[in-house]
N, C-alpha and C positions, 0 to 999 in steps of 0.2 A: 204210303211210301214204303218202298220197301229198300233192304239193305244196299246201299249204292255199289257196283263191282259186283255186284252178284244179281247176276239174271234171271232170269224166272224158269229160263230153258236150262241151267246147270242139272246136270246128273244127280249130281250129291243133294239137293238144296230140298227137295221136297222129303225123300227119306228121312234127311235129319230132322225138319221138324216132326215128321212122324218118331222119330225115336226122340225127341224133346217130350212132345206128347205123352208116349208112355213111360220114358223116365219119370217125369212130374207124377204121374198117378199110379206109380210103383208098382207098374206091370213090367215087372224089370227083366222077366226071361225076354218077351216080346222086344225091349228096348236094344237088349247084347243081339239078340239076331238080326236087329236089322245094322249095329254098330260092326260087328262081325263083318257082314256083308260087304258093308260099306269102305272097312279096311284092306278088305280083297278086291274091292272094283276099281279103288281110288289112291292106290300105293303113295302117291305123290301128294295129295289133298291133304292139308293141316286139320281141317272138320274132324270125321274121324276119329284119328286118334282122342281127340279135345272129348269128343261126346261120349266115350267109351268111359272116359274117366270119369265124365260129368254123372255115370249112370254107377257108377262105384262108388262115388264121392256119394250120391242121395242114399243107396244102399246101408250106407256105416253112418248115418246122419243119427238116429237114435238105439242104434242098438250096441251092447255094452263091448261086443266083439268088433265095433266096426276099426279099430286100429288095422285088421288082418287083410282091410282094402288098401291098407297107404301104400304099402310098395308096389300092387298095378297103378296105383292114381298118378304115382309120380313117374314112374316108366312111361306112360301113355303120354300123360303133359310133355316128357322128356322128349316122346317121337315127335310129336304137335309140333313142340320149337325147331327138332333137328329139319321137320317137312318145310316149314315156313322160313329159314333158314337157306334151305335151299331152292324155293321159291325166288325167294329176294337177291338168291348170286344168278339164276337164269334169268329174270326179268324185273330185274331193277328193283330199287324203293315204292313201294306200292301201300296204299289208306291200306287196305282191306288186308295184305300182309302184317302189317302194322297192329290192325285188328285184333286178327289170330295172336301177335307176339303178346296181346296186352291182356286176353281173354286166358291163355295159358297160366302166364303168370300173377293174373289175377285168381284164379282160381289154387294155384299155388298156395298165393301168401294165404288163402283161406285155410285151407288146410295146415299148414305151417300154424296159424295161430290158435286152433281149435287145439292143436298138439302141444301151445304154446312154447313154441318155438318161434318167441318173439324176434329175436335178432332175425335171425334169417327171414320169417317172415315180410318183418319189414323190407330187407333188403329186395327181396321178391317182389313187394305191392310195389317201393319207388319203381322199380324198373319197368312193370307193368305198365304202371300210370305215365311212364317218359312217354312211353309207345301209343298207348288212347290216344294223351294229348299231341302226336305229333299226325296221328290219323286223322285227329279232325280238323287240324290244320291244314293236310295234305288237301280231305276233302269233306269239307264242312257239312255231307247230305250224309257224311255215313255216320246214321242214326244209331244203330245198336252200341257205338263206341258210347254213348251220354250214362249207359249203365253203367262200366266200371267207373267214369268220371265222377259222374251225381253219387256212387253210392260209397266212394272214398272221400269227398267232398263233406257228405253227410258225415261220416264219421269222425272223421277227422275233425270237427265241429263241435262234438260233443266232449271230446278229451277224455275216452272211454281209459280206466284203467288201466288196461292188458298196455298200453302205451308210452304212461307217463316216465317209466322209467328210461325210453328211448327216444324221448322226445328231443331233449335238446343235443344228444348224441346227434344226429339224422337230422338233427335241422327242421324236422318234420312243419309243414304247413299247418297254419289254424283252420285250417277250410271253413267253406260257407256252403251253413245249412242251405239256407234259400234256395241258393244256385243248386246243390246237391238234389234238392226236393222238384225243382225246377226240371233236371238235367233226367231224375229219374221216372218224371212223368211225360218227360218226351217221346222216351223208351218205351213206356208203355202203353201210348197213343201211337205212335206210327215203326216200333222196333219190328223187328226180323225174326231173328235167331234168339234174341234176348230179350222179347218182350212179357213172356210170363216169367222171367226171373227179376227182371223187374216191378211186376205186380206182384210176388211173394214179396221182396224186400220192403216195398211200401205199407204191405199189411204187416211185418216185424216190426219194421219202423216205427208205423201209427202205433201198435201194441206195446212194444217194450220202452221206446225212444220216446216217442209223442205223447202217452198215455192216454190215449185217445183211442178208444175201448170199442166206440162206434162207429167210428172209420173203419176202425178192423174187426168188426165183424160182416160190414159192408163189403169190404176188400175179401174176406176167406169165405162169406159165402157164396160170392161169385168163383169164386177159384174150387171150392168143394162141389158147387156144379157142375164145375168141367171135367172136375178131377177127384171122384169120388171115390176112389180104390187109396187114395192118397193121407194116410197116416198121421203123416207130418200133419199137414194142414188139419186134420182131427183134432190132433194134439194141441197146434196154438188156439184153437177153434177154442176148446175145455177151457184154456188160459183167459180168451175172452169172456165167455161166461162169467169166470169167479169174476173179472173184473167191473163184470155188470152188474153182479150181482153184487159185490161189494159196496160200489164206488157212484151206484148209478140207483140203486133198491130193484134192479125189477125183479121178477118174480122167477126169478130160473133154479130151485135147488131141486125138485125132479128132473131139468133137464139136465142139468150139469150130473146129477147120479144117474142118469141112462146113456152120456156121455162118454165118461170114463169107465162104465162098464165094456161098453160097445168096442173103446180104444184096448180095452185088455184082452177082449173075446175075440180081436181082429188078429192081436199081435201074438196070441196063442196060438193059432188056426195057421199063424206063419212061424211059427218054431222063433217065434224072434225073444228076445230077452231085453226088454228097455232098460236104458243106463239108468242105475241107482236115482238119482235125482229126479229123472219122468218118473219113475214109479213114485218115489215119494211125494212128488206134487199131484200125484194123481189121489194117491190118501188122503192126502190133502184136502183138494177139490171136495172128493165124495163122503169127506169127514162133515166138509161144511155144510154139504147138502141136506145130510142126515140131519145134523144141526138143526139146520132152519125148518125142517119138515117134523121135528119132534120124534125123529127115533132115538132116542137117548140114548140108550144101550150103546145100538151101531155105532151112532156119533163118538162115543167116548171110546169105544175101542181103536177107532181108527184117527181120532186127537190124541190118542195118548202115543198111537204109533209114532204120529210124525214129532210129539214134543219127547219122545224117546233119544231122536238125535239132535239132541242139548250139549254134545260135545262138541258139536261143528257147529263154531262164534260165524261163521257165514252162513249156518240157515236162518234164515229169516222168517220161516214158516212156524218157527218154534213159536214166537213171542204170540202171535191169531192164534195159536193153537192150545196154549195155555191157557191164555184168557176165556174162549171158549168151555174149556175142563172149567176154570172156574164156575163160568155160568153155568154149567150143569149140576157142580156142588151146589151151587146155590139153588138151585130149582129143587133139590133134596131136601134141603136145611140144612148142608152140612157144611157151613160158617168157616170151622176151621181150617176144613180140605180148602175150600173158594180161595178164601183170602193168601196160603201158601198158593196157590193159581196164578189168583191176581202179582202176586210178588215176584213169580217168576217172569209173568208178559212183559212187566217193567222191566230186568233185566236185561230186555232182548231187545231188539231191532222195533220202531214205533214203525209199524205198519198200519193204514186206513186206521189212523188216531187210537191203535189197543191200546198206550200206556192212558189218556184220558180215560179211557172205560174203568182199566184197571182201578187206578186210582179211587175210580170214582166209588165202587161197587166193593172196594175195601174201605168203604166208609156207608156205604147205604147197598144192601145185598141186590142183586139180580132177580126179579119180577118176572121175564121172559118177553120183555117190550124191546124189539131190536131197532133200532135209528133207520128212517126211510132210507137213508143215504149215509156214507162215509165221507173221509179228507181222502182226495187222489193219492195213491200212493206214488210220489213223482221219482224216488232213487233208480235209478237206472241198474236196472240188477241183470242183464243180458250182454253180454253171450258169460258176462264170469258167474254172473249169480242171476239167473232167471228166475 
């Protein structure tokens, strides 16, 4: 099924998925030439403008300058609305206008929150979400509206953080997972326009949201197939791993250190500079690997890096990363370093059960016998604390 109100024969309609295409797999010169084009052939088309930003918006997704896209993303969304705006005074209330109004400003309140710029944000998603739901009212087949539905639905569910301070300001809805989960796999079975951003949110989802490690590696290594020039998806790809490797024992800490090398070798090769936080879960990562594969040296150089930023009470990477150092003092003898280790992982954040280890291993020293498996780490640490 394809998007209802949009025909197979539109001018615009096959270009954009070609530039969806190469937006997703961050061939990003290729994606502006064909968005370019498209805004000279199509003066009056809402698309367009939308996809220009869509390909700026992915551009600043992890690199530490990408604030310096916000003012094209919001000029472009701004054209989007004024095109579809005037769409709706020439030829009435229309789903598929409705669509455009909802997909704008969904994309909006995205970026608004990442900047956290909550208020407005919010103000942005309701008025987004007025628009979906009145499109698929209008006309219940047009399918790609179920993605902004399902994936506000989802969230809204979870009672993320970034929110609770405007919730009862705003009135905001409880939403329902189910239906959100429902809504976003309809999208991704029979969507249009918005069918592969619909299967990236379900592999976040599965990852951060569901903790469900398996799912989402199921979900990103069909999307790294298609979209193998694509970063991003590298990136949560690594995140999967540790969580396999944590939470599940399998056997991945060569791959997870061929991983994160590969993501720094890629993103050097692009002049790009990942924001503070990638870089340091990526230490992380290839801290752990080193770990478990017995280079001790590595390991300890690059755990002490990330249990260096012990002044930020939101890393969470500190408290694994301590406990670790311990166990490598302990693999020494060196009892007294260990156990100042162990005392510090207790202080911090219990991730995949370190304060039990701790505790434990300042009572009976570390052997180098690591647990088949861990406890899931279930806190939901995405989009404020990944």
């Amino acid at each position: 099924m394809t998007l209802s109100g949009t025909a197979s024969g539109d001018p615009w309609a096959s270009p954009v998925l070609r530039l969806i295409d190469h937006s997703v797999n961050e061939t990003f010169d290729e994606a502006h030439t064909i968005a370019d084009s498209l805004l000279v052939a199509h003066p009056d088309r809402p698309e367009p403008p939308f996809y220009k930003a869509t390909v700026l918006w992915r551009q600043g997704l992890n690199v530490r300058d990408g604030k310096k896209y916000d003012d094209q993303i919001l000029a472009y969304l701004a054209s989007s609305i004024e095109r579809t705006e005037e769409q709706v005074r020439r030829h009435g209330d229309t789903a598929e206008m409705f669509l455009w109004f909802g997909n704008a400003y969904g994309l909006r309140t995205g970026l608004r929150m990442l900047r956290k710029e909550v208020f407005q944000g919010v103000v942005d998603g309701i008025e987004g979400r007025q628009y979906l739901d009145e499109a698929i009212l209008m006309d219940p087949n047009l399918v790609d509206a179920n993605f902004g539905i399902g994936l506000s639905d989802y969230i809204l569910s979870r009672n993320p953080t970034i929110l609770r301070a405007v919730q009862r300001l705003f009135s905001l809805p409880s939403g329902d997972r189910r239906s959100g989960i429902e809504r976003l796999e309809i999208a991704i079975a029979e969507g249009h326009y918005n069918r592969i951003d619909a299967l990236s949110a379900r592999a976040y989802l599965d990852l951060y949201y569901e903790m469900d490690a398996i799912a989402a590696r199921r979900r990103l290594v069909d999307l790294l197939n298609r979209y193998p020039n694509s970063l991003d998806y590298r990136i949560r790809y690594a995140d999967t791993m540790l969580r396999l490797q944590m939470e599940h024992g399998e056997d991945l800490a060569q791959t997870m250190i061929d991983s994160t090398a590969s993501i720094r070798r890629i993103a050097y090769q692009r002049k790009w500079q990942l924001f503070r936080w990638r870089e340091l879960k990526l230490t992380f990562i290839q801290g752990v690997g080193h770990f478990l594969l017995g280079n001790r040296a590595r390991a300890r150089a690059l755990l002490t890096a990330v249990a260096a930023h012990s002044r930020d009470n939101n890393n969470w990477l500190v408290g694994p990363a301590e406990l670790m150092l311990g166990k490598l003092a302990d693999l020494t003898a060196d009892r007294a370093t260990a156990k100042e280790h162990y005392r510090r992982s207790e202080r911090r954040d219990d991730v995949w059960g370190s304060h039990d280890e701790a505790k434990r291993f300042q009572i009976q020293a570390y052997t180098g016998q690591e647990p088949a498996g861990r406890p899931v780490d279930d806190e939901i640490r995405y989009p404020g604390r990944p």
